[in-house]
VOPAGU-2260 file (C-alpha; in pm, 1 decimal, decimal comma):
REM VOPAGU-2260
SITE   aa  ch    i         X         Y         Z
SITE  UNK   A    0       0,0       0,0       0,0
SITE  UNK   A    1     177,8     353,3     -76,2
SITE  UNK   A    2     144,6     641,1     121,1
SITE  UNK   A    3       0,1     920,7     -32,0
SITE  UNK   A    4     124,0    1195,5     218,8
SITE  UNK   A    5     514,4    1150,8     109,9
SITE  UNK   A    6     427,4    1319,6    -240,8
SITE  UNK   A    7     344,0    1687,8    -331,3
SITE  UNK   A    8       2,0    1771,6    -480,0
SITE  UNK   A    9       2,7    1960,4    -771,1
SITE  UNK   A   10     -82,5    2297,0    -616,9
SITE  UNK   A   11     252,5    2273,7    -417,3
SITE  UNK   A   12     441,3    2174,9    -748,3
SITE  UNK   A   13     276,3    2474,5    -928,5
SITE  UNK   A   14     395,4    2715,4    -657,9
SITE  UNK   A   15     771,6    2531,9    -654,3
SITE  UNK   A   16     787,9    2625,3   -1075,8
SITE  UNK   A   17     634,0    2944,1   -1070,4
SITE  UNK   A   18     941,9    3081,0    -767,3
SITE  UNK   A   19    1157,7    2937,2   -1027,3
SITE  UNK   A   20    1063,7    3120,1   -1289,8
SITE  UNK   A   21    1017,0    3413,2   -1150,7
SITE  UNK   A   22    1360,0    3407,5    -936,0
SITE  UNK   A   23    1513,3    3375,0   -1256,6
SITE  UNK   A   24    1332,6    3702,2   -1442,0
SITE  UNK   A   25    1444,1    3873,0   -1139,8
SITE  UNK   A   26    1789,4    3774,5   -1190,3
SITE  UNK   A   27    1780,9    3846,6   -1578,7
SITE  UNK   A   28    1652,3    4147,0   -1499,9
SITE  UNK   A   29    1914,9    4305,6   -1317,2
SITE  UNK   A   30    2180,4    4176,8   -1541,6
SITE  UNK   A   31    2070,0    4357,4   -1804,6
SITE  UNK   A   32    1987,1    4673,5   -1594,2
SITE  UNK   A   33    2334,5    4633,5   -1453,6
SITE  UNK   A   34    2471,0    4590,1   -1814,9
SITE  UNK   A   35    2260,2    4894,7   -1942,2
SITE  UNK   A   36    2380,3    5097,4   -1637,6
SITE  UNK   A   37    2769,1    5009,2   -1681,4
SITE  UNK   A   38    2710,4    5053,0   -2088,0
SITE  UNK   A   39    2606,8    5394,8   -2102,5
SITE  UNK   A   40    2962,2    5538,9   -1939,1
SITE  UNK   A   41    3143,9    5306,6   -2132,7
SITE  UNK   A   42    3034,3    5528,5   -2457,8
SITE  UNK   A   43    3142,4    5838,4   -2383,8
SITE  UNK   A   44    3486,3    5721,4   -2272,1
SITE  UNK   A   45    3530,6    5478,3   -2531,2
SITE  UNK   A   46    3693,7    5597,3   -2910,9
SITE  UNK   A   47    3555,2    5495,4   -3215,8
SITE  UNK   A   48    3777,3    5208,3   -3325,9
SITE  UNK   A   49    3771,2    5142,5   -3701,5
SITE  UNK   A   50    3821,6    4766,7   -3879,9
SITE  UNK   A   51    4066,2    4728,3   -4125,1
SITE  UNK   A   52    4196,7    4427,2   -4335,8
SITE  UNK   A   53    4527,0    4284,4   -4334,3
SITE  UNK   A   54    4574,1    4112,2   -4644,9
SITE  UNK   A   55    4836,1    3819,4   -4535,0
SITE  UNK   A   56    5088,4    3682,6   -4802,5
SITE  UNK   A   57    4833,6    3498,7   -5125,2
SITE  UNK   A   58    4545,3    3693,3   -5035,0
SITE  UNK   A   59    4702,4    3994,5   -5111,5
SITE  UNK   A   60    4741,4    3905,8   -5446,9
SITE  UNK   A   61    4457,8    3861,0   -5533,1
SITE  UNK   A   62    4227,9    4079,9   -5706,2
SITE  UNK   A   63    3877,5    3933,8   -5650,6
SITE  UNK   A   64    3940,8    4006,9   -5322,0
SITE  UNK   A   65    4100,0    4345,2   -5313,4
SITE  UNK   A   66    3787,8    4463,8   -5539,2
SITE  UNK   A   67    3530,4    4325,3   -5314,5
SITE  UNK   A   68    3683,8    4501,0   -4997,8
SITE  UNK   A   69    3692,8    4833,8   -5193,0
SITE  UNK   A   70    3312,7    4773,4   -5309,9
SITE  UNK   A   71    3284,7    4693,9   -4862,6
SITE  UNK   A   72    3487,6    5042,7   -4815,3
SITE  UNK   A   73    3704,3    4844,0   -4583,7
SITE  UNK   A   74    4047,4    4987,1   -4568,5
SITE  UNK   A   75    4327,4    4689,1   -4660,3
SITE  UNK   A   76    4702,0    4675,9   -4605,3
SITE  UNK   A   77    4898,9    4419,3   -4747,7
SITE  UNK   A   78    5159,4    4190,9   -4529,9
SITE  UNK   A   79    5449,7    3956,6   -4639,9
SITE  UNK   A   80    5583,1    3843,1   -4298,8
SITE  UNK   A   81    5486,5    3877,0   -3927,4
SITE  UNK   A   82    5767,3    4103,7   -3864,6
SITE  UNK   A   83    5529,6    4388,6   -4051,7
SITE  UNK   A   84    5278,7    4323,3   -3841,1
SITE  UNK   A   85    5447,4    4487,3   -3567,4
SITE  UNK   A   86    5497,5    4819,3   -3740,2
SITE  UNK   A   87    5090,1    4794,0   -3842,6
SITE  UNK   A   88    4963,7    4736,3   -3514,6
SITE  UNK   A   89    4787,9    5018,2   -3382,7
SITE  UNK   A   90    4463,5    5126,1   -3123,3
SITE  UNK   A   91    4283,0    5284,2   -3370,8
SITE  UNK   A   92    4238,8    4991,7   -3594,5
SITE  UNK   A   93    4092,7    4629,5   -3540,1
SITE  UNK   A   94    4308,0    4431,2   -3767,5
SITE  UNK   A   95    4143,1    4158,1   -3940,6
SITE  UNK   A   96    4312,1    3910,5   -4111,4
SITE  UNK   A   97    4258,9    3747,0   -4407,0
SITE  UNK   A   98    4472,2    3414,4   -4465,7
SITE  UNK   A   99    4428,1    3160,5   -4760,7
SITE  UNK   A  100    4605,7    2849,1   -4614,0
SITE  UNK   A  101    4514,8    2785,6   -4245,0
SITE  UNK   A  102    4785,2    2514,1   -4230,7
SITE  UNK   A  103    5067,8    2777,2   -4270,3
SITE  UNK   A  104    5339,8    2917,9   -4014,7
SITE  UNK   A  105    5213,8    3266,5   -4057,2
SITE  UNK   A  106    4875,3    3120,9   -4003,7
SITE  UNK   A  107    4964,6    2949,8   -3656,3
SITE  UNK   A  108    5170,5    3290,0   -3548,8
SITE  UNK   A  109    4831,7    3497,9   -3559,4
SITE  UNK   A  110    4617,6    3306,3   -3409,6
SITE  UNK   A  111    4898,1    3183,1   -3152,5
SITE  UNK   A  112    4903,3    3604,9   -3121,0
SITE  UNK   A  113    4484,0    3582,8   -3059,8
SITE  UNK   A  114    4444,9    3798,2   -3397,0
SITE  UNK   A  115    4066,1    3776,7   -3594,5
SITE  UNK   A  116    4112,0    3596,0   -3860,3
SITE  UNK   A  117    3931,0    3481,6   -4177,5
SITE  UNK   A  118    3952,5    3303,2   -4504,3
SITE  UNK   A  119    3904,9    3476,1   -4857,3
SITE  UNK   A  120    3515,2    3313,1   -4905,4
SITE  UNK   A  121    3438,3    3583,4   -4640,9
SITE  UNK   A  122    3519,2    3811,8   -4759,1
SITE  UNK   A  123    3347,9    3705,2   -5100,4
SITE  UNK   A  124    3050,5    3629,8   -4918,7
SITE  UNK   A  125    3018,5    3958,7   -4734,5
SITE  UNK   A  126    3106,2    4179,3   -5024,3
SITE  UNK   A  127    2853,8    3988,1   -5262,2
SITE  UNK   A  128    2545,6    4005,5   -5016,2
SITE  UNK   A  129    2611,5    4387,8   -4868,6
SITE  UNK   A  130    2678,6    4276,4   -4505,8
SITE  UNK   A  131    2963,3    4409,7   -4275,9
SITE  UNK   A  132    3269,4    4114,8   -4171,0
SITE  UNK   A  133    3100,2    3906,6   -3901,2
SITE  UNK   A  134    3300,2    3852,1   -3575,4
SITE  UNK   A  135    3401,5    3528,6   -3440,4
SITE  UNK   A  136    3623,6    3452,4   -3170,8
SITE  UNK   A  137    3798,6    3153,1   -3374,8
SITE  UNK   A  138    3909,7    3160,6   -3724,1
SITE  UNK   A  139    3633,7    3207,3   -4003,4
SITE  UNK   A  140    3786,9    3077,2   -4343,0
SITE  UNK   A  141    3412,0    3058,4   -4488,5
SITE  UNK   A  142    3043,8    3019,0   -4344,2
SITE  UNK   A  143    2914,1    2711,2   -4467,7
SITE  UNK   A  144    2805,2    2582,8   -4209,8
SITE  UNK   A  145    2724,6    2898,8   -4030,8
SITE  UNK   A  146    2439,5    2814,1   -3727,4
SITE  UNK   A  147    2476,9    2452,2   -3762,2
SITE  UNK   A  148    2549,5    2237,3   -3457,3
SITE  UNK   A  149    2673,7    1910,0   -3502,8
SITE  UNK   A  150    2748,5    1574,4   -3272,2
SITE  UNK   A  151    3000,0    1398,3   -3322,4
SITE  UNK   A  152    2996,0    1008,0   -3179,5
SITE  UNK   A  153    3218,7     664,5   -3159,7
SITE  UNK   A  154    3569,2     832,5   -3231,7
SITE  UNK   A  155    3808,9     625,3   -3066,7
SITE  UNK   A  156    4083,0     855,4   -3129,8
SITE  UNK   A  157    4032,0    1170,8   -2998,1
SITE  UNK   A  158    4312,9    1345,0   -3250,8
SITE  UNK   A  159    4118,0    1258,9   -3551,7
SITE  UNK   A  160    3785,5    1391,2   -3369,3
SITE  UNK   A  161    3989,4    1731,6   -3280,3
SITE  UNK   A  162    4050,6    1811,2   -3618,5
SITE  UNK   A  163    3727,3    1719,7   -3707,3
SITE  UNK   A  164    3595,9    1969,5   -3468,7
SITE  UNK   A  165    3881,0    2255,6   -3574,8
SITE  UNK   A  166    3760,5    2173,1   -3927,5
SITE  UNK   A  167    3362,1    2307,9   -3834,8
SITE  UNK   A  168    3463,3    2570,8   -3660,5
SITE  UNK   A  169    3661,1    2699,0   -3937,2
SITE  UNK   A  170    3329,8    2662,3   -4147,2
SITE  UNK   A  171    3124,7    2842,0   -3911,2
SITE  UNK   A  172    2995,4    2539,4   -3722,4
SITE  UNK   A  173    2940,6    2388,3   -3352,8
């Protein structure tokens, strides 16, 4: 025979979700009134930085690309060797990168270095549908697979499932 006093009736479980909820508006709340609050000084204080593309070794010879930036109005330098890079860095700029082989040295050095980078179909892709470079904290050499999540299962060896995973998030993917 069970004992019917040992569970909750449904007007208690009601009241137990509804706290939940609400404790959790509360919370969002107040992040994002402690976000708006902290945001608005940040503005005044803050300069206006500007983007501009670094055109790294291949890429910078090519013209597809260097005609799509100019139709972007993106400003673009070209660069041989890292050692440039150090007399192009400067505050007023966010340097993006834009590499063709992601397997290079020069490749590894700038994102080693924690530099945005992306890959020439980007740029393509941007120019030809009228929208600005999109940020991404990893390297972007196209958008393929751009809002896809994907699971990967029964990989033994977890090097060959790491550069599976390197490989989607240099597509766009998760």
């Amino acid at each position: 025979m069970a004992d019917d006093s040992v569970l909750p009736s449904p007007s208690e479980i009601t009241s137990l979700a509804d706290s939940s909820v609400f404790d959790s508006k509360v919370a969002e709340m107040s992040k994002e009134n402690l976000c708006l609050a902290s945001t608005s000084n940040v503005d005044e204080e803050m300069p206006q930085v500007e983007a501009r593309v670094i055109m790294v070794q291949d890429a910078g010879k090519q013209e597809e690309l260097l005609k799509a930036l100019k139709e972007m109005k993106v400003p673009c330098v070209k660069m041989d060797s890292m050692e440039e890079f150090e007399s192009l860095d400067s505050p007023e700029f966010e340097n993006i990168f834009v590499v063709t082989d992601f397997q290079n040295s020069v490749f590894n050095d700038l994102y080693k270095a924690d530099c945005r980078i992306v890959g020439p179909p980007v740029i393509l892709n941007c120019a030809q549908r009228g929208e600005p470079l999109p940020f991404s904290c990893r390297p972007l050499y196209c958008t393929s697979m751009l809002n896809l999540v994907l699971c990967f299962t029964g990989f033994r060896k977890k090097e060959e499932l790491v550069k599976l995973v390197t490989l989607v998030h240099h597509m766009g993917g998760v």
